[in-house]
C-alpha positions as CSV (number, residue, x, y, z in Angstrom):
1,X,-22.4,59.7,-29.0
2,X,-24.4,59.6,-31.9
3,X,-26.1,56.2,-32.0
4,X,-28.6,56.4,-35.3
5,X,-31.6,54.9,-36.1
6,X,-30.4,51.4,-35.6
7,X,-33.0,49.6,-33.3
8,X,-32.3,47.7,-30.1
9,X,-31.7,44.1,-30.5
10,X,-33.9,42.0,-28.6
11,X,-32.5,39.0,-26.1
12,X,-34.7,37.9,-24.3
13,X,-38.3,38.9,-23.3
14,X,-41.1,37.4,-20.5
15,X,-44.1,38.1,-19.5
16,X,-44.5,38.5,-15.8
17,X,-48.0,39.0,-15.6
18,X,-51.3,38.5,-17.9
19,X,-54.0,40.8,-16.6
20,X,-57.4,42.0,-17.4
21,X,-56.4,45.3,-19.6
22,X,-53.2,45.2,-20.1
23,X,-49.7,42.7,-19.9
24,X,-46.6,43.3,-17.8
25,X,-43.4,42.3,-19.5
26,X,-39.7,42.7,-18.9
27,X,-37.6,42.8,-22.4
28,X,-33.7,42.1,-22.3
29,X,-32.1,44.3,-25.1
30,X,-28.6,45.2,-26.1
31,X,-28.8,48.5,-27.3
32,X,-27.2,49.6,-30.8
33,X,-24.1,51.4,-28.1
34,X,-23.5,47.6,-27.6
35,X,-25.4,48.6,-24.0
36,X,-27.2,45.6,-22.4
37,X,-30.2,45.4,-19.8
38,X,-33.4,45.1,-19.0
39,X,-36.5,47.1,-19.7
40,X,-40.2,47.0,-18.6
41,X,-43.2,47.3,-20.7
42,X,-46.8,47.4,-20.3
43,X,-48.5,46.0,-23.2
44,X,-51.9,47.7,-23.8
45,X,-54.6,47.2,-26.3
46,X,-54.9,51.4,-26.6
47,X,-57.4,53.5,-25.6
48,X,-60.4,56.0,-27.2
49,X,-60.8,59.5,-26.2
50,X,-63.8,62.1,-27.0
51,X,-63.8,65.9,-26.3
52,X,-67.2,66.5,-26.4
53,X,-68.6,69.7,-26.9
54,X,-72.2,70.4,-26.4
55,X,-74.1,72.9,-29.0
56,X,-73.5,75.6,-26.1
57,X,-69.8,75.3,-26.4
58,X,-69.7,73.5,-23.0
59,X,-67.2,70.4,-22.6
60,X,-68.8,67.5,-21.2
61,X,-66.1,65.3,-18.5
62,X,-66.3,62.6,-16.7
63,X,-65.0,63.2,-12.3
64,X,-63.9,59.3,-11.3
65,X,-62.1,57.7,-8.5
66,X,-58.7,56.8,-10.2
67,X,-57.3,53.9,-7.5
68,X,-53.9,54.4,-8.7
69,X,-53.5,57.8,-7.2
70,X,-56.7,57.5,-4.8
71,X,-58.5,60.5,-5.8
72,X,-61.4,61.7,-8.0
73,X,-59.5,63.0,-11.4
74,X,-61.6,64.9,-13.9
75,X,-61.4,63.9,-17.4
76,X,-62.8,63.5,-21.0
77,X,-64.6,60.0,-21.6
78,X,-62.3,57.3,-22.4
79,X,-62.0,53.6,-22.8
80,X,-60.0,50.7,-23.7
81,X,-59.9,49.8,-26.6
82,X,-61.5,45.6,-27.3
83,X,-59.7,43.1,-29.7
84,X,-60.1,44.1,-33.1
85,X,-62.7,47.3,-32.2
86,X,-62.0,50.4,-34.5
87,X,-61.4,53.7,-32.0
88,X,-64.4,55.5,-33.3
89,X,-66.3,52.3,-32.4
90,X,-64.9,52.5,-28.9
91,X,-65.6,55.7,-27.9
92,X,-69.1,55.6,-29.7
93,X,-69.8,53.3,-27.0
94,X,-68.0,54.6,-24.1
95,X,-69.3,58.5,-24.3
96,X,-73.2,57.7,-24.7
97,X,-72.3,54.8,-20.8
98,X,-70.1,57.3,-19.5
99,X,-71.8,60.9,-20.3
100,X,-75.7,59.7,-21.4
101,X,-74.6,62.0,-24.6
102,X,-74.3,60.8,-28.2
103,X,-72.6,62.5,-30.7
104,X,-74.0,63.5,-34.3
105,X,-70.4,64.5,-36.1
106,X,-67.1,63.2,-35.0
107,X,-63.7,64.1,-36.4
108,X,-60.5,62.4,-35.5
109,X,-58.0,64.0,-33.8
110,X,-55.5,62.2,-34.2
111,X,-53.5,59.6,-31.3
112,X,-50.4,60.0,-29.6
113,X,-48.5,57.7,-27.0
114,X,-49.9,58.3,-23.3
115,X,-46.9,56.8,-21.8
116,X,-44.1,56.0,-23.7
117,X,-41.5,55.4,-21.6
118,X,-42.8,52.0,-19.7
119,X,-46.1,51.3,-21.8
120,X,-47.0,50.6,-25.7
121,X,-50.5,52.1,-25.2
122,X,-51.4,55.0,-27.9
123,X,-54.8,57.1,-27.3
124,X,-57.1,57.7,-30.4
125,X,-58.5,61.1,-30.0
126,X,-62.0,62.4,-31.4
127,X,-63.7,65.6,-31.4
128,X,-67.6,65.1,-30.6
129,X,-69.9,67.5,-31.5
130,X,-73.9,67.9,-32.3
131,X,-74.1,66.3,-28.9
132,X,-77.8,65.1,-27.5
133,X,-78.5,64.3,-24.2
134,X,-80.4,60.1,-24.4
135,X,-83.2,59.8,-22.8
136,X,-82.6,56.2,-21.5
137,X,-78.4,55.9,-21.6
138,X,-76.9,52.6,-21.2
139,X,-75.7,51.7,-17.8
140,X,-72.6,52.6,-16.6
141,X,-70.1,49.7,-16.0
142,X,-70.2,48.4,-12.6
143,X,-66.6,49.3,-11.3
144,X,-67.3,53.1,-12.2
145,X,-68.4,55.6,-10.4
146,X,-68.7,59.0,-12.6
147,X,-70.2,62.4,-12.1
148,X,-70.8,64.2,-15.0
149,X,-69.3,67.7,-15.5
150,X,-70.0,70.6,-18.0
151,X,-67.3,73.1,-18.0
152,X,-66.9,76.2,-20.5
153,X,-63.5,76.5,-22.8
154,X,-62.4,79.2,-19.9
155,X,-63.4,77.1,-17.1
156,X,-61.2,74.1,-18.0
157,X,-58.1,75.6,-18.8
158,X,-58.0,77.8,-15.2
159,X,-58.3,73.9,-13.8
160,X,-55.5,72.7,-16.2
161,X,-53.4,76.0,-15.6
162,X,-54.2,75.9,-12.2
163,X,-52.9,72.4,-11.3
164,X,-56.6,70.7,-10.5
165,X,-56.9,67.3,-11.1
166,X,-56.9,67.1,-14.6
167,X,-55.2,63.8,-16.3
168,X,-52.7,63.9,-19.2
169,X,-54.8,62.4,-22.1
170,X,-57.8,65.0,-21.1
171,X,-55.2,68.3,-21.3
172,X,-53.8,67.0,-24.2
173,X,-57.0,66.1,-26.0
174,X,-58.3,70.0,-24.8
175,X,-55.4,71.6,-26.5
176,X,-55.8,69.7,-29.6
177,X,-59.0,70.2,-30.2
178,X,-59.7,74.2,-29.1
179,X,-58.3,75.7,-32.2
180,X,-61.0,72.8,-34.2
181,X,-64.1,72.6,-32.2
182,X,-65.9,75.5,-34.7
183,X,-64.3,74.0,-38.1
């Protein structure tokens, strides 16, 4: 049954939990089928991603402890996004703490959802190139714990193809920028 464009009406909604990055709510709706229930949502500010690419055509990751699934996932610098902060300010910030690089040209990539089926949070993508390595980097926040990995184009998709530890945002942000890290 075809159902259009008509969005869901919303009943009722509350907040079950305010937290330090993101909200917790569940949203009564009564969809346009005439279909009532209840849906959960995170609420999350969004996120900033870089792929950065040194001048040797290595990709510069980040290997953290992820508690959620309790192991040490490999991925491109990231961070959450603060009230009001512009992406590129974001990740400006977060690649030179998480890394010790900073980047001379940036191009957007574009954002996508990470996980839209229980959270609002969208990911701003950016390619970083004409990377340096700082001499004195800012420290890294005290709840992290990252190693620093340089990996060639080759390198990281054998991980991605072969099932390593590599998170979503990280194989997505890979793919969209491989065909534009030369342009």
């Amino acid at each position: 049954m075809s159902v259009g464009n008509e969005p869901p009406e919303i009943l009722q909604q509350r907040l079950l939990y305010k937290g330090r990055k993101f909200d917790y709510e569940v949203i009564n709706l009564r969809l346009p089928n005439g279909v009532e229930g209840d849906w959960e949502c995170i609420r999350h500010p969004g996120g900033a991603m870089a792929v950065p690419i040194t001048p040797e055509g290595k990709f510069v990751l980040v290997k953290q402890y992820r508690f959620a699934v309790q192991d040490r996932l490999l991925e491109f610098p990231a961070g959450t996004l603060e009230a009001h902060e512009d992406p590129a300010e974001t990740i400006k910030r977060e690649i030179e703490e998480e890394t010790g690089y900073r980047a001379g040209s940036w191009k957007s990539l574009g954002k996508f959802p990470l996980a839209p089926g229980y959270s609002d949070e969208y990911i701003y993508a950016f390619l970083a190139q004409d990377l340096e390595k700082l001499e004195n980097p800012p420290q890294q926040d005290a709840d992290e714990d990252i190693e620093v990995v340089l990996m060639t184009s080759e390198e990281l998709e054998a991980a991605i193809l072969a099932g390593e530890l590599v998170d979503a945002k990280s194989i997505a942000g890979f793919y969209m920028a491989k065909s534009r890290k030369e342009g």
